[in-house]
N, CA and C of each residue as an Amber inpcrd file, in Angstrom:
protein
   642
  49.5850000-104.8980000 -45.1790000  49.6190000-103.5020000 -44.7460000
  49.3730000-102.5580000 -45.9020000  49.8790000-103.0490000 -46.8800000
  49.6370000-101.9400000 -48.4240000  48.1390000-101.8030000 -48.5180000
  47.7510000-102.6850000 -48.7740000  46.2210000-103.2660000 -49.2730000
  45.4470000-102.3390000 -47.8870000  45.7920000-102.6270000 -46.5640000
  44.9160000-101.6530000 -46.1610000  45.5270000-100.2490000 -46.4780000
  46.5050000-100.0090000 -46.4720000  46.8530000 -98.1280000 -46.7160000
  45.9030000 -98.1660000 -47.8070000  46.2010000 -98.8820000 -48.7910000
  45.1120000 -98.3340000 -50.2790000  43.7690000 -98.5400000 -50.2350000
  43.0480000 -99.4650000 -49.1080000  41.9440000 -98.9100000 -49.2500000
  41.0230000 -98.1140000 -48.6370000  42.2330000 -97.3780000 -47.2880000
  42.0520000 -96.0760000 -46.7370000  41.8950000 -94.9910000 -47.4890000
  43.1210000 -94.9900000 -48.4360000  43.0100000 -94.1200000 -49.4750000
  41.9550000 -93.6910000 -50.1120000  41.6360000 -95.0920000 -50.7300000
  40.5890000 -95.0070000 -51.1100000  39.1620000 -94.7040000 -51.3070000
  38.8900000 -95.0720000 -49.5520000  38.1550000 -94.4250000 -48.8380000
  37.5050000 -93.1400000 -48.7180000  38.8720000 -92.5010000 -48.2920000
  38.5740000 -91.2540000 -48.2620000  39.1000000 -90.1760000 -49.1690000
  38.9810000 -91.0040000 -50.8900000  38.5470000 -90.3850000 -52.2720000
  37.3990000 -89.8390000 -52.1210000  36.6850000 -91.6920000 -51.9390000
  35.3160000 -91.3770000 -51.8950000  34.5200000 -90.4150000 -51.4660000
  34.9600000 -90.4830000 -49.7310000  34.7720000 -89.2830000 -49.0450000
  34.7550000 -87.4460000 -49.5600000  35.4540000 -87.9150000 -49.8760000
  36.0530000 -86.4280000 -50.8940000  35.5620000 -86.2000000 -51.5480000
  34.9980000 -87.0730000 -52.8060000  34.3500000 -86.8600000 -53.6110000
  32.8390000 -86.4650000 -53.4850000  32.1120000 -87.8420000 -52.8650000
  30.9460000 -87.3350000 -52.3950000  30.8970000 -85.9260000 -51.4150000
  31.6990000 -85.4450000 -50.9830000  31.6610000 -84.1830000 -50.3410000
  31.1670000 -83.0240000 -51.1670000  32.1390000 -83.0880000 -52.2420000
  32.4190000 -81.9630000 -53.4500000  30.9750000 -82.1460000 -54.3980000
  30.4390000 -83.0570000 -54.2700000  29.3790000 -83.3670000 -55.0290000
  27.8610000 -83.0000000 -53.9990000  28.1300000 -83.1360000 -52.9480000
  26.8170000 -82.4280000 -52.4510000  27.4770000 -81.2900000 -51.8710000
  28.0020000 -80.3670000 -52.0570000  28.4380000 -78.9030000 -51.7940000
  27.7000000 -78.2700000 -53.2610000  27.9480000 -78.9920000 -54.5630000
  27.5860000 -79.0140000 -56.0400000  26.1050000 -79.0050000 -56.1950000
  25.5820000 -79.4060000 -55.2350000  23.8740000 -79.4180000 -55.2020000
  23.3820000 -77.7040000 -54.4150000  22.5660000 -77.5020000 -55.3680000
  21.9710000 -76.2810000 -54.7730000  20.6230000 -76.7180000 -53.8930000
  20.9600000 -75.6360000 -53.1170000  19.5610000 -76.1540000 -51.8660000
  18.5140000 -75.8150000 -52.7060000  17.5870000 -77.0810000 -52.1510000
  15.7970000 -76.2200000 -52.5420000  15.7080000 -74.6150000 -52.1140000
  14.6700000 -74.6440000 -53.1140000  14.2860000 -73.3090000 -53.1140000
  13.2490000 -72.8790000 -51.8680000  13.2670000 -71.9060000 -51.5900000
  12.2590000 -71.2520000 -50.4540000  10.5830000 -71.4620000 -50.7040000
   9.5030000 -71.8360000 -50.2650000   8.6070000 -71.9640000 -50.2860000
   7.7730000 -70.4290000 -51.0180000   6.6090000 -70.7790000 -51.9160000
   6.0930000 -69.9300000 -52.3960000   6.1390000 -68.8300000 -51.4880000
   5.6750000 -67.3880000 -51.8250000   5.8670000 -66.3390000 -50.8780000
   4.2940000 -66.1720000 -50.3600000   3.8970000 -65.7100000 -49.6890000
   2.6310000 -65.5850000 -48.8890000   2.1100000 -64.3180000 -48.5590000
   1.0160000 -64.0940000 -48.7040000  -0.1850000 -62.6210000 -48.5060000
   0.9200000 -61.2260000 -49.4920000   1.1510000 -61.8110000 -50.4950000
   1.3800000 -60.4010000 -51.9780000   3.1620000 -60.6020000 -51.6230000
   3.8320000 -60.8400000 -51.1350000   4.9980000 -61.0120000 -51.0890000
   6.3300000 -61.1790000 -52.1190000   6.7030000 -60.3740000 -52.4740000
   7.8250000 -60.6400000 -54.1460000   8.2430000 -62.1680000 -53.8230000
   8.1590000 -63.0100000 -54.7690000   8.8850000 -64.5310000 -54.6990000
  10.3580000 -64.5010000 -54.6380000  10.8770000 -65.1640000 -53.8810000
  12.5480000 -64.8740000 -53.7930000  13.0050000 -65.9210000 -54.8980000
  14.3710000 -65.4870000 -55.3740000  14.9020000 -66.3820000 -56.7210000
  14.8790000 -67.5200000 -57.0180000  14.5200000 -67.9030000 -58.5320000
  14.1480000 -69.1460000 -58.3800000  12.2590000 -69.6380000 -58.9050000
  11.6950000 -68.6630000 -58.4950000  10.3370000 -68.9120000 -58.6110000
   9.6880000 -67.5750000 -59.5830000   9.1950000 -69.0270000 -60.2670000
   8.3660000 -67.7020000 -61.3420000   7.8420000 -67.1150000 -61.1060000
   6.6840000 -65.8280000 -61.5520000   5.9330000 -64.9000000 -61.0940000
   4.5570000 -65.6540000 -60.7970000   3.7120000 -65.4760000 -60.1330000
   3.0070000 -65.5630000 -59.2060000   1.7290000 -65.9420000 -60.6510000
   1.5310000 -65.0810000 -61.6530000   0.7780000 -65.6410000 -62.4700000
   0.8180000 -66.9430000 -63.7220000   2.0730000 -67.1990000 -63.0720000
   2.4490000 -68.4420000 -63.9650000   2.3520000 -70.1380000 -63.4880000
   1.6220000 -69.5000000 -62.0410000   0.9970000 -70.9400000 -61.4210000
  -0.1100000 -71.5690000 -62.2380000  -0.8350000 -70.6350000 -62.1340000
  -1.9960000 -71.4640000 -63.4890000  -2.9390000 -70.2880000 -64.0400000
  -3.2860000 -70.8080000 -65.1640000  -4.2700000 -69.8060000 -65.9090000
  -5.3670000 -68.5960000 -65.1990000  -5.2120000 -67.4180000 -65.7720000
  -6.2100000 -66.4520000 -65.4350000  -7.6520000 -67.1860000 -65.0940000
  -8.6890000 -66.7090000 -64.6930000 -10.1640000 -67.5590000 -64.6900000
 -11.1560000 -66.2380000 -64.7960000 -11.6290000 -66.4070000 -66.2080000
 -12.3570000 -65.2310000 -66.7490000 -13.5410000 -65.7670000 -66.4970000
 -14.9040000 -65.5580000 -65.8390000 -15.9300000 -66.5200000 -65.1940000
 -16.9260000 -65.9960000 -66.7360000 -17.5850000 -66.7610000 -67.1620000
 -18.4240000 -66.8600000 -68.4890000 -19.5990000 -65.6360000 -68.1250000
 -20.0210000 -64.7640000 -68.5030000 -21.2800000 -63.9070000 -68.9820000
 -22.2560000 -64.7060000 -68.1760000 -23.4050000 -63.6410000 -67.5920000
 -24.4260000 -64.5830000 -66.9970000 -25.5320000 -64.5830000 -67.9200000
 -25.9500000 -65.1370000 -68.1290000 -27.3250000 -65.6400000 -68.9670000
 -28.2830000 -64.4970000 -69.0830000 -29.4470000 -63.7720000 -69.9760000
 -30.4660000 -62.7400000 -69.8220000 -31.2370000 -63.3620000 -68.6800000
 -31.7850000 -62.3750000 -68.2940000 -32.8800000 -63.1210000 -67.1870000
 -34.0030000 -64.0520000 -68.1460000 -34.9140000 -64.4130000 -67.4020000
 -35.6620000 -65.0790000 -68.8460000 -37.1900000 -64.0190000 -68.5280000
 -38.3990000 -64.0090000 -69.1270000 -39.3820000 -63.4230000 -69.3770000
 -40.2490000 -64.1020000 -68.3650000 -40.8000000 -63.5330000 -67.7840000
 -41.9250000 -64.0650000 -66.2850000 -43.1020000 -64.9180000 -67.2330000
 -43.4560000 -65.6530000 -66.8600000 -44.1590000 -66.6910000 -67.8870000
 -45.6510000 -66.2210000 -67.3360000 -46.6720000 -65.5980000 -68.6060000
 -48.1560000 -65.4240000 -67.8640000 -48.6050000 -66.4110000 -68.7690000
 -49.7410000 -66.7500000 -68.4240000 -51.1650000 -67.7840000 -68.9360000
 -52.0990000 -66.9660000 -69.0060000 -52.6590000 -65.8540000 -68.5740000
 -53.5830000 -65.3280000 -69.4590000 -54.0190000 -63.7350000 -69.4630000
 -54.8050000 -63.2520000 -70.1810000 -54.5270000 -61.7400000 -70.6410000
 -55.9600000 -61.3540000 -70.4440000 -56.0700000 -60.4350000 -70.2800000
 -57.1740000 -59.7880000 -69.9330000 -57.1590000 -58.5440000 -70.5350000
 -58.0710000 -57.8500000 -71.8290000 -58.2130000 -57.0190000 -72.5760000
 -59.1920000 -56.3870000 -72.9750000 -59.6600000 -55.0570000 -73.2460000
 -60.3760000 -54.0500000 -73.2360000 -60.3430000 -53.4550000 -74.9310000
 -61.4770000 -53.0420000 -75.8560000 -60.9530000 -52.4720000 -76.8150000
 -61.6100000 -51.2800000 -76.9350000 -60.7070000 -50.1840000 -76.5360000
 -60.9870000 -48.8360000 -76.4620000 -62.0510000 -48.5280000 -77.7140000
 -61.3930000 -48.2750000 -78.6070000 -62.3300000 -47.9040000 -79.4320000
 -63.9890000 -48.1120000 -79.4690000 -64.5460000 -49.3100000 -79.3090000
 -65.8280000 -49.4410000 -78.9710000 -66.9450000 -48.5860000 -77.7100000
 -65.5610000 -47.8640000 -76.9120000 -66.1410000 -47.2770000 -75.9780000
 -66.8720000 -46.1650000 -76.9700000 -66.4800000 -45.6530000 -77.8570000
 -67.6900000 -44.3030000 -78.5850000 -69.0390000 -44.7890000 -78.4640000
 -69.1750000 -46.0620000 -78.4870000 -70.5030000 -46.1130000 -79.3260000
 -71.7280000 -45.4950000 -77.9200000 -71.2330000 -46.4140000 -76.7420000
 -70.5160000 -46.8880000 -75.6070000 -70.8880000 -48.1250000 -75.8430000
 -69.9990000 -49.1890000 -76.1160000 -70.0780000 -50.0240000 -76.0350000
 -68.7560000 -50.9080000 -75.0780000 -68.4680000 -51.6400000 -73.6120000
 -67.7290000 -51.9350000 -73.4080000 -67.6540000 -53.8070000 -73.7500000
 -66.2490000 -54.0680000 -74.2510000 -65.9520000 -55.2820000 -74.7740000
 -64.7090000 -55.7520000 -74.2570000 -64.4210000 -56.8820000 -73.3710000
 -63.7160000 -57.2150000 -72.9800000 -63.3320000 -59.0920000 -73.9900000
 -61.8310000 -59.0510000 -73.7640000 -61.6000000 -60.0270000 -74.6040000
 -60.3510000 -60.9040000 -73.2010000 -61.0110000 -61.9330000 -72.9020000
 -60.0190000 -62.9020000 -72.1420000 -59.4120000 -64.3220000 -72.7490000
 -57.9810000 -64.0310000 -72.8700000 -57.0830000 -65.0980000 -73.2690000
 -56.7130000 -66.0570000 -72.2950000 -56.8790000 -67.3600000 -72.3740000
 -55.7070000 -68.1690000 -71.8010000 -55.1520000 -69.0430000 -72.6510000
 -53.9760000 -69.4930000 -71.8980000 -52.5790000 -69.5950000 -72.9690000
 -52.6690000 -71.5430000 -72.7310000 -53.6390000 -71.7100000 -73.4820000
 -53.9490000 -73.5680000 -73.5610000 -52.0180000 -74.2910000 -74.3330000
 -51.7730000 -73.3270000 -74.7540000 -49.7970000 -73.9990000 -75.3400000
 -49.0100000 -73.1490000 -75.4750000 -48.0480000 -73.2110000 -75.3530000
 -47.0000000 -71.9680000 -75.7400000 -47.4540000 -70.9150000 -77.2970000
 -47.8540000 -71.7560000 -78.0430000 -48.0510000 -71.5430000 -79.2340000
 -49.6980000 -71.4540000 -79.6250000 -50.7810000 -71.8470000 -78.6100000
 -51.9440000 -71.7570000 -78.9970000 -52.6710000 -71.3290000 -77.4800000
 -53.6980000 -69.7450000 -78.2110000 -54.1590000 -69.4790000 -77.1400000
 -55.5520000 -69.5430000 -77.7100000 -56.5290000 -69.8440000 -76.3540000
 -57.7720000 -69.6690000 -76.5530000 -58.8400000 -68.3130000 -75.7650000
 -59.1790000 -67.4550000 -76.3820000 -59.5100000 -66.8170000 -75.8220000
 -61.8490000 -66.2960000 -75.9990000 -62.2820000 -65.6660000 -74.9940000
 -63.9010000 -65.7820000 -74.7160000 -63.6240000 -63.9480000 -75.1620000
 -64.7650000 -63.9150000 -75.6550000 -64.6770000 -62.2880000 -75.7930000
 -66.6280000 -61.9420000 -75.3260000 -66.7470000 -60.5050000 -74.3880000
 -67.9260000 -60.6920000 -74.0190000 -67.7630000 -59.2700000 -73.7360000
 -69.3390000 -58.2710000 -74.3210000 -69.4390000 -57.0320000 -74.5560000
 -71.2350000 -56.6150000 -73.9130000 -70.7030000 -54.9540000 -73.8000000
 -72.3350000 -54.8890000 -73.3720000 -72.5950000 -53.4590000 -73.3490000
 -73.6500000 -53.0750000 -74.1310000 -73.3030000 -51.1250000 -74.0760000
 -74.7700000 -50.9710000 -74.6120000 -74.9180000 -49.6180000 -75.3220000
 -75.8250000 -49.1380000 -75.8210000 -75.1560000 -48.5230000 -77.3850000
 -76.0750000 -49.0850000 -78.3730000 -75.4650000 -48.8280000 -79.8690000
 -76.5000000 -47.5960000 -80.5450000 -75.6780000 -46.5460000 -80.8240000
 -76.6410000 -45.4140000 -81.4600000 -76.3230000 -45.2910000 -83.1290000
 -77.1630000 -45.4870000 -84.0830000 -76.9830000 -45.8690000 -85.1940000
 -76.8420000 -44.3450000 -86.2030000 -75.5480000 -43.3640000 -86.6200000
 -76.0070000 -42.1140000 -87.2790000 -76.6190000 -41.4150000 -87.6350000
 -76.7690000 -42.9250000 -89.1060000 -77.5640000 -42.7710000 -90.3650000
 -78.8560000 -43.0340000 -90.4590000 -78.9490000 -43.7120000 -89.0660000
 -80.7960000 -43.7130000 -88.8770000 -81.2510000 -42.6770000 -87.9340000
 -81.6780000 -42.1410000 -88.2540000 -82.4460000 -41.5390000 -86.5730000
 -83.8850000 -41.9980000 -85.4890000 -82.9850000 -42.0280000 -84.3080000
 -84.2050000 -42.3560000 -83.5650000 -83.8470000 -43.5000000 -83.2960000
 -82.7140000 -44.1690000 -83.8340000 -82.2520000 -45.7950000 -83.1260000
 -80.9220000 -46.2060000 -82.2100000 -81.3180000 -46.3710000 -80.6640000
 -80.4970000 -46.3430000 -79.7210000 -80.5540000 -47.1450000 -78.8250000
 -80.0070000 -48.4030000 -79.1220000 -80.4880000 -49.4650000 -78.6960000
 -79.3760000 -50.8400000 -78.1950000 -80.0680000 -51.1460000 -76.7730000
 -79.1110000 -51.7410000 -76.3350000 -78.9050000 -53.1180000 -76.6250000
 -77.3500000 -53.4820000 -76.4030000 -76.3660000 -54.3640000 -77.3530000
 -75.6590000 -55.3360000 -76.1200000 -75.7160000 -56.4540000 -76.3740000
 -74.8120000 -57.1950000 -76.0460000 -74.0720000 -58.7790000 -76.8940000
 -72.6760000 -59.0120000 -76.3580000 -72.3920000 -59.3530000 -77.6770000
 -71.1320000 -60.7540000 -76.8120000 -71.2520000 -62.1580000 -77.3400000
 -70.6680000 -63.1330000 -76.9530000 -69.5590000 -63.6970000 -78.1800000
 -68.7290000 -64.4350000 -78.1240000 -67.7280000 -64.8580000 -78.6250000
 -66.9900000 -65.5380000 -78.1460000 -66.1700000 -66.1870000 -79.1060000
 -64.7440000 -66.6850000 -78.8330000 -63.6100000 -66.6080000 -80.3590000
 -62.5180000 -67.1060000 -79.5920000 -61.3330000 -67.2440000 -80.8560000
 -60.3260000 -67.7480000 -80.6540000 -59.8540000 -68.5430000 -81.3960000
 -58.6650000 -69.7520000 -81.4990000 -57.7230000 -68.9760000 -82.3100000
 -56.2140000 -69.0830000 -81.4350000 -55.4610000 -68.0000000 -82.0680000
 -54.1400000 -69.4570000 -82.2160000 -53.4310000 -69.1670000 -83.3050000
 -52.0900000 -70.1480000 -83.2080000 -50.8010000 -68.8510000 -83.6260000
 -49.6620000 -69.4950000 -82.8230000 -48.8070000 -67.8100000 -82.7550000
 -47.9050000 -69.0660000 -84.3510000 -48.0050000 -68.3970000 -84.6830000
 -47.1420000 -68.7210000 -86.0910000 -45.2860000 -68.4700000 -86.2510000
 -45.6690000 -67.1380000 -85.2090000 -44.0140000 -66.3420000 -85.4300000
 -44.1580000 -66.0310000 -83.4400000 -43.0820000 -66.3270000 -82.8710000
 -42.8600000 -66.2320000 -81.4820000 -44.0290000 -66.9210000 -80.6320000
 -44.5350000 -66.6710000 -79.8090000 -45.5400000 -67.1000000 -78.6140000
 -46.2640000 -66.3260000 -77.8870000 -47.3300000 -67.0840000 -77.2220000
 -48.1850000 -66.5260000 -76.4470000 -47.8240000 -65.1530000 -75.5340000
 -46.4360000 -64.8580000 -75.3570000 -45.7700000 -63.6380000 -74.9370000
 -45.8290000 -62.5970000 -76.2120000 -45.2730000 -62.8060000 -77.0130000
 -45.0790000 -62.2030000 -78.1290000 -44.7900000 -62.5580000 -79.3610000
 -45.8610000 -62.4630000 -80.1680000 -45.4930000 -63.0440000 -81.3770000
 -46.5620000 -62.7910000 -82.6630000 -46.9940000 -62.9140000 -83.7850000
 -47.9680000 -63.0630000 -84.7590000 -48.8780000 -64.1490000 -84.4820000
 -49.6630000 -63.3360000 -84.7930000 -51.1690000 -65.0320000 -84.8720000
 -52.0190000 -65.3330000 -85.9530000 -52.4730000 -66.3020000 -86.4900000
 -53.2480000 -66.8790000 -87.3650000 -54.5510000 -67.1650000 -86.4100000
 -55.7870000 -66.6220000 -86.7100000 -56.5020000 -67.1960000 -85.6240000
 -58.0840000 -67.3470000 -86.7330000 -59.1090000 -67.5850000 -86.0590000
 -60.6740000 -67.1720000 -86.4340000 -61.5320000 -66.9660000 -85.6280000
 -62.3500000 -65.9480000 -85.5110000 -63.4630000 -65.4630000 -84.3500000
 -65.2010000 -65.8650000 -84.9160000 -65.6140000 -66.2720000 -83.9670000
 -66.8780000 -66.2460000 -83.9950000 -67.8920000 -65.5400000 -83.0100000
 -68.1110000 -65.0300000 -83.4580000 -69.0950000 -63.6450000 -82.0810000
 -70.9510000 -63.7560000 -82.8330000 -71.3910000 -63.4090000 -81.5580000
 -72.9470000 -63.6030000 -81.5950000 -73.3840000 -61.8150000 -81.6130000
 -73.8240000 -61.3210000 -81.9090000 -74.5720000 -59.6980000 -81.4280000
 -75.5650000 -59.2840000 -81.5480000 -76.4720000 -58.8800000 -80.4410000
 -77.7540000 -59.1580000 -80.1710000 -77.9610000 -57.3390000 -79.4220000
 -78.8900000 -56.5740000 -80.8450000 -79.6380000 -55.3260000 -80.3490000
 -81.0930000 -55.1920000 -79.9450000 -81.2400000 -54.2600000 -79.3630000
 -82.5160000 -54.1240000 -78.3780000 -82.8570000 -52.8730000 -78.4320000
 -84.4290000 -52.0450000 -79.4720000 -84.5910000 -50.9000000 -79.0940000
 -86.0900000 -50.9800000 -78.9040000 -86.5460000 -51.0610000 -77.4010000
 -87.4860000 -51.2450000 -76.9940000 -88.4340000 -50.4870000 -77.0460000
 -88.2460000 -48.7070000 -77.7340000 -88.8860000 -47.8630000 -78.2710000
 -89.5740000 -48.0960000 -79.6580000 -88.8220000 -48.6700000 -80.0810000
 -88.8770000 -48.9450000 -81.7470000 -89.7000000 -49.8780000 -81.7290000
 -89.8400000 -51.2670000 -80.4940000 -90.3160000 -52.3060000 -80.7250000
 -89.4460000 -53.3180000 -81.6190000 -88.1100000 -52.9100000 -81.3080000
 -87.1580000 -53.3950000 -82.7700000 -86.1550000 -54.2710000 -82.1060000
 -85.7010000 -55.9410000 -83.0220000 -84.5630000 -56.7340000 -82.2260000
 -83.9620000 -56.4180000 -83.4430000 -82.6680000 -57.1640000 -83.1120000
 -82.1840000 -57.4040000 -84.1720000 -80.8380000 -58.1420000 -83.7220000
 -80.0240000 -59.7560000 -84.7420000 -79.3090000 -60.0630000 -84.0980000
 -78.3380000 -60.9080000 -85.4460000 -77.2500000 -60.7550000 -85.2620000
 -76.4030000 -61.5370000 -86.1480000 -75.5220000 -62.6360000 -85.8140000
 -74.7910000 -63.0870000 -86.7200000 -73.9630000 -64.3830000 -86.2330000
 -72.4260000 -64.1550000 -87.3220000 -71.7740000 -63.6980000 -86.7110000
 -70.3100000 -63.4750000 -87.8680000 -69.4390000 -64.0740000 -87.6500000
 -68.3360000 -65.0080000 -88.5500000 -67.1270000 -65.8450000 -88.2930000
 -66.4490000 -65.4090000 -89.4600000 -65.2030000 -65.3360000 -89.3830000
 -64.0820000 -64.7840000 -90.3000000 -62.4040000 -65.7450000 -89.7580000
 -61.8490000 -65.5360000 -90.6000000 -60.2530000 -65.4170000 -89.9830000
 -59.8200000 -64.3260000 -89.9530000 -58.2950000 -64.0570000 -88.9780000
 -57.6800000 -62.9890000 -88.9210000 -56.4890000 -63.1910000 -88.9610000
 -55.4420000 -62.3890000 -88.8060000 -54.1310000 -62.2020000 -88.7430000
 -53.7380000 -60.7760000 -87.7120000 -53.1800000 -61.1090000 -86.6210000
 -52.9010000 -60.2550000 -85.6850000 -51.4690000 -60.3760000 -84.9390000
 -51.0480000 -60.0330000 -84.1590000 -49.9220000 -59.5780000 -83.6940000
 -49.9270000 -59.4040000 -81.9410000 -49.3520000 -59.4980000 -81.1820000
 -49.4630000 -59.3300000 -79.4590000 -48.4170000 -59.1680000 -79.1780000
 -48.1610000 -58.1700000 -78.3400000 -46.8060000 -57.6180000 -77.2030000
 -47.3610000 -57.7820000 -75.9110000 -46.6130000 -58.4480000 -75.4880000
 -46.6900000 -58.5450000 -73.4420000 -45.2230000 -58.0720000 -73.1900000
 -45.3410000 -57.5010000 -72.1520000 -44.0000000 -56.4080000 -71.1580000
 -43.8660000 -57.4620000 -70.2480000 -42.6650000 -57.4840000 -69.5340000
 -42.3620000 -58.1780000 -68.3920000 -43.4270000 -57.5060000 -67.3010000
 -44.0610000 -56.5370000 -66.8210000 -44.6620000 -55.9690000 -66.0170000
 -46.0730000 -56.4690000 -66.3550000 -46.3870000 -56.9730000 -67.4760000
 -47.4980000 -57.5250000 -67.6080000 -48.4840000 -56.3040000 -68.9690000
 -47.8730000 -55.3510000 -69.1340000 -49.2260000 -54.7480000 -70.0130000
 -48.6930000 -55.2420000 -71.4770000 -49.8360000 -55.1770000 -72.0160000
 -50.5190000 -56.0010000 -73.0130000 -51.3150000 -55.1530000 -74.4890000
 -50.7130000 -55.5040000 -75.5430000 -51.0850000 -55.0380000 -76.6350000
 -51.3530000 -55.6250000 -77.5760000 -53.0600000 -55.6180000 -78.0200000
 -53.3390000 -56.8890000 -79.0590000 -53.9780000 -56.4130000 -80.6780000
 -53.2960000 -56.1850000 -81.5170000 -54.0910000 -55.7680000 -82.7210000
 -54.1260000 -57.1660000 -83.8870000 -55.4780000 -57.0930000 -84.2010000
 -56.0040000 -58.1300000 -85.3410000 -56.9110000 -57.4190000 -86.1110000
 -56.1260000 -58.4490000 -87.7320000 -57.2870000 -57.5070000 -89.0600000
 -57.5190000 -58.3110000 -89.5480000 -58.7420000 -58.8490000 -90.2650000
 -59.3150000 -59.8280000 -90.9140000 -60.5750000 -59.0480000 -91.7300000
 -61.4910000 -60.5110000 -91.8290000 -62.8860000 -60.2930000 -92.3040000
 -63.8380000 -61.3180000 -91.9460000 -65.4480000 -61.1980000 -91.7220000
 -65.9330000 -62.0590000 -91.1570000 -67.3190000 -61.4860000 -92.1950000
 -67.7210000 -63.0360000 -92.3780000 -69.0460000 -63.3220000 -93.2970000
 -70.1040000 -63.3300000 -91.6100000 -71.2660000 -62.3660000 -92.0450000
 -71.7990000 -61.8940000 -91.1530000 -73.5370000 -62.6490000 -91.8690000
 -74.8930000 -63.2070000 -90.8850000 -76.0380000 -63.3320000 -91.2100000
 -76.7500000 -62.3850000 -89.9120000 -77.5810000 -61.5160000 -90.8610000
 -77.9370000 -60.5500000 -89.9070000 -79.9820000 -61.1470000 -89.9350000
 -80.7310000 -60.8600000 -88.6440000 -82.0490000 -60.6190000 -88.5560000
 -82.4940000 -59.4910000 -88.0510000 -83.1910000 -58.4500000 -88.4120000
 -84.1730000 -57.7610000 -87.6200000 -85.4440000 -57.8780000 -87.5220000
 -86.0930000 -57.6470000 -86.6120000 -87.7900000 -57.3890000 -86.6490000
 -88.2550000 -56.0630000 -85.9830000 -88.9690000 -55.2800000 -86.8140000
 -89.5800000 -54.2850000 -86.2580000 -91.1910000 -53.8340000 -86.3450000
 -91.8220000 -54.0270000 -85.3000000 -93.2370000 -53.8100000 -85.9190000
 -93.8160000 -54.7390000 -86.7670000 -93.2060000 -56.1110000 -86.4910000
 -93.9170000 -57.0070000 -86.7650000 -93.2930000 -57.4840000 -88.1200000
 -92.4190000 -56.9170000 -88.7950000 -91.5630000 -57.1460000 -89.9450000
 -90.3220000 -57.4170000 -89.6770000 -89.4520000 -58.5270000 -90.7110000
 -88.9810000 -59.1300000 -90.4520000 -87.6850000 -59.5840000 -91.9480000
 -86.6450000 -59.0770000 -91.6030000 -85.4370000 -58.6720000 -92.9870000
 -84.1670000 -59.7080000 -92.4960000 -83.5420000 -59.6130000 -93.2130000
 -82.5550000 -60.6440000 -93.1310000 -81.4370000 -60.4110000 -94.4110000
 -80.5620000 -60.3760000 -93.3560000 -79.4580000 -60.1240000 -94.4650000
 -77.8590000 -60.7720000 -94.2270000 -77.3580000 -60.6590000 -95.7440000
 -76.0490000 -61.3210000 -95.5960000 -74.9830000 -60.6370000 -96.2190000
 -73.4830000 -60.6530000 -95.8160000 -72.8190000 -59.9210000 -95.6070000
 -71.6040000 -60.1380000 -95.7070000 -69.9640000 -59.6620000 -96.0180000
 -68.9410000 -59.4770000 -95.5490000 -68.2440000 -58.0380000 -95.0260000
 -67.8500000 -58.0560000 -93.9060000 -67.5010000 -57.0920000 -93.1640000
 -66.2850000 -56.8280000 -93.0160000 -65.7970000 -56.0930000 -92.8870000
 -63.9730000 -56.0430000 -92.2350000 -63.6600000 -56.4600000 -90.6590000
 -63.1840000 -56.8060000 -90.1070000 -63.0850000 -57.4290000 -88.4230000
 -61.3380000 -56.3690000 -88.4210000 -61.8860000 -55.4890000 -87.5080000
 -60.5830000 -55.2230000 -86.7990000 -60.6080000 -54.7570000 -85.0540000
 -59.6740000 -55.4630000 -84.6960000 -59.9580000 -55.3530000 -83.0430000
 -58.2430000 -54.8380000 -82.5040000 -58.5460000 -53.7990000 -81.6090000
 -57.1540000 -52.9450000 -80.9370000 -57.6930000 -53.4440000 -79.7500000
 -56.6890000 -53.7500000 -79.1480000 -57.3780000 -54.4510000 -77.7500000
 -56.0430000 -53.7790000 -76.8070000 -55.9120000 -52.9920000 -75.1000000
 -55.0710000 -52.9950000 -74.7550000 -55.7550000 -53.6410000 -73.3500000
 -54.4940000 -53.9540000 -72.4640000 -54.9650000 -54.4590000 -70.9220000
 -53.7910000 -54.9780000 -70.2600000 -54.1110000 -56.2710000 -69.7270000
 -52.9960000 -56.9680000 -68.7200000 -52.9370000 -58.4030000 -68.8660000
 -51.8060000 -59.0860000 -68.5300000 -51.3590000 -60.2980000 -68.5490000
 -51.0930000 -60.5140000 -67.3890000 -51.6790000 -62.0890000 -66.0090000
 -51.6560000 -62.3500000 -65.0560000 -50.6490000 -63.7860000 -64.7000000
């Protein structure tokens, strides 16, 4: 009879105890709070779930990519002479371009000579500093030019190649700005009236070219 009283007792120590011990437990906490709601006690502030997210800078746009240019060089219009110069862009870094002209050439210092001109070429340009968009060029031209004064009875025609050093701006919109300065060893022929001269030469080569990129 003892032995069970004591381990009634006992029993309901236990009882007792484990009672007092989950009364001693604090309840979970309330679920995060929802749509801007203050968090009730217990829960940290709302930015301490996880890191801010600052989204990275977006990239420049990039430059519309053209292949080739199409150019005019004002200046020659005095003589009237019109000269067009067409690029295409054979590498990022190397363009090849045809140059092809056609006017009437009136000479100052002579009088009485007005005579029509037309004039073929090309030129191998390498961009040294930036690219076929924009950049410096190392290049060399070779052009043919062939006059005609059918009054005079007079031809006359040369053959000039030089190197240059020039420079090009292209706009995202496409216009186009081309200046090159060099020099070109020039062999000149005329015949007039049955006579016949020949001459040789170094010249200055400078070409302002403006227009468009397609």
């Amino acid at each position: 009879m003892a032995r069970w009283w004591l381990l009634g007792v006992f029993v309901v120590n236990v009882l007792i105890a484990a009672r007092a011990s989950a009364q001693a437990i604090e309840p979970p906490a309330e679920p995060p709070p929802q749509n801007g709601a203050p968090p009730p006690a217990g829960y940290p502030p709302p930015g301490v779930y996880a890191p801010t997210y600052v989204p990275p800078p977006l990239p420049p746009p990039e430059h519309p990519r053209r292949v080739f240019s199409l150019t005019i060089a004002p200046l020659h219009l005095v003589l009237p002479v019109v000269e067009l110069t067409a690029e295409a862009r054979a590498h990022d870094k190397i363009g090849v371009a045809l140059i092809g002209g056609g006017g009437k050439y009136t000479d100052p210092n002579v009088s009485g000579i007005s005579a029509s001109v037309y004039e073929v070429g090309g030129q191998v340009r390498a961009y040294v500093l930036g690219d076929f968009r924009h950049g410096m060029q190392l290049g060399g031209e070779l052009l043919y030019l062939h006059l005609d004064d059918k009054r005079l009875s007079a031809t006359g025609e040369g053959l000039a190649i030089g190197p240059f050093v020039g420079y090009k701006i292209m706009t995202d919109i496409g216009f186009t700005f081309d200046a090159q300065v060099g020099f070109e060893y020039i062999t000149a022929r005329a015949q007039a009236r049955g006579s016949t001269n020949n001459d040789k030469s170094i010249i200055p080569l400078l070409n302002l070219n403006v227009g468009w990129s397609f």
